[in-house]
C-alpha positions as CSV (number, residue, x, y, z in Angstrom):
1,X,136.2,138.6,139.5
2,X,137.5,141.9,138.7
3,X,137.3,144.6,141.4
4,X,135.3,148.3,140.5
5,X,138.1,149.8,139.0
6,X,138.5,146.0,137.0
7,X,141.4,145.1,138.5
8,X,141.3,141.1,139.2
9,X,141.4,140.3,142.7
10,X,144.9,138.8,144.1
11,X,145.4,135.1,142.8
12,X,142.2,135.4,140.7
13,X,142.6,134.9,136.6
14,X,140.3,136.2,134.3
15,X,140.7,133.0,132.2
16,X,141.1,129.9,134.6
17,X,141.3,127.5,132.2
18,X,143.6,129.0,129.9
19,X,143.4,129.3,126.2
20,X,141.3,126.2,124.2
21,X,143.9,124.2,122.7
22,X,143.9,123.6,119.0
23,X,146.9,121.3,119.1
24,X,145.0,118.1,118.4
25,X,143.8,118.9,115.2
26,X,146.7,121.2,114.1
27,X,149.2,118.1,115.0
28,X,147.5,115.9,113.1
29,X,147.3,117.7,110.0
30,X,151.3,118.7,110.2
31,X,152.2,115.2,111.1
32,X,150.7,114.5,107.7
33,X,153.2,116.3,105.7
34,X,156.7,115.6,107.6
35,X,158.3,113.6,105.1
36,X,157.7,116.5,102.6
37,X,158.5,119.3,104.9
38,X,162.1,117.5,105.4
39,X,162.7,116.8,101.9
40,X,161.8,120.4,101.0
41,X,164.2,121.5,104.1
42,X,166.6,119.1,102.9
43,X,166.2,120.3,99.2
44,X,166.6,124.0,100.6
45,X,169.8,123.5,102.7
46,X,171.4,121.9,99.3
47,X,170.0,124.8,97.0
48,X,169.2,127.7,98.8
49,X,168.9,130.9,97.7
50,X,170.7,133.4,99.9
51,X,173.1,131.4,101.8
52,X,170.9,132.6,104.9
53,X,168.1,130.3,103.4
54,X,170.6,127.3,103.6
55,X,171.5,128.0,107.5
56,X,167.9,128.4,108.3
57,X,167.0,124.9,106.8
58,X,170.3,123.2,108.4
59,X,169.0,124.9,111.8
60,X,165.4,123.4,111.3
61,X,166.1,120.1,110.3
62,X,168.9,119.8,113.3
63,X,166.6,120.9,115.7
64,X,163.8,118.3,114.7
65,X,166.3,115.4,114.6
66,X,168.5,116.4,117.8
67,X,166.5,118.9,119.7
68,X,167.6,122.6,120.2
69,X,171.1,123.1,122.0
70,X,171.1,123.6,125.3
71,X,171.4,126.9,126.8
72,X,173.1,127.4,130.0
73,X,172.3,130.2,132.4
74,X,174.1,131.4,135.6
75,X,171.6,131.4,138.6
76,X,172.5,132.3,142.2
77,X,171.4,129.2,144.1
78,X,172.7,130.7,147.4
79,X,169.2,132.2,147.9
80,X,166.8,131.3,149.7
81,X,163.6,131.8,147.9
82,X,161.8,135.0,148.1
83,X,158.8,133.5,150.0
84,X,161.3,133.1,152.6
85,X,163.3,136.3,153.1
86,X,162.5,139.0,155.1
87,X,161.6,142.4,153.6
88,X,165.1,143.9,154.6
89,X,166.8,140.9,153.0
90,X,164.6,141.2,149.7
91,X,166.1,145.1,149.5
92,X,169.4,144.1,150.6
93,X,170.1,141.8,147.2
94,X,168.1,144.5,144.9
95,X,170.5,147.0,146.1
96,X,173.5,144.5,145.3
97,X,172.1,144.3,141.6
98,X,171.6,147.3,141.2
99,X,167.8,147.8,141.3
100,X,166.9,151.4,142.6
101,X,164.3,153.0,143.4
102,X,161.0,152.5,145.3
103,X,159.1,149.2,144.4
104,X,155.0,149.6,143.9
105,X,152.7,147.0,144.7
106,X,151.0,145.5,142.0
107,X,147.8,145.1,143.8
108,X,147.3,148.0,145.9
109,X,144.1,149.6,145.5
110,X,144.6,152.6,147.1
């Protein structure tokens, strides 16, 4: 429940339960039309109009048979998580990249 000045309390939501799901329905009705939708992306990547509307359906229909490439990132697993650092550690790796300045506290009232 939201505080006076309607700020929600720390850990509280304002929507629990998160936002009603229309997928069911939505699915269903999509599912209905796949063998059209990947003859008309099929069609498009053979006859497309720009050369941009060829890629795009070449993308889409890749994706849907193989999945979307894998990204890689770079994360420093040396950490320990934040949970467990102290307060001078926590500064000490903001300093080393490269964040300045004096963090505020999202949930301070006063």
């Amino acid at each position: 429940m939201p505080n006076r000045k309607g700020v929600w309390q720390r850990g509280q939501s304002g929507n629990p339960k998160g936002r009603p799901s229309i997928k069911g329905p939505v699915e269903a009705l999509a599912r209905e039309h796949t063998e059209e939708a990947v003859r008309t992306l099929v069609e498009l990547m053979r006859n497309g109009f720009p050369d941009t509307v060829k890629g795009a359906a070449a993308n889409a229909l890749l994706n849907r048979g193989w999945g979307s490439p894998r990204q890689s990132i770079e994360a420093d697993t040396m950490l320990p998580p934040v949970e467990r650092m102290s307060l001078a550690q926590v500064e000490a790796e903001l300093a080393r990249l490269g964040v300045n300045g004096v963090l505020e506290d999202p949930y301070d009232e006063g």
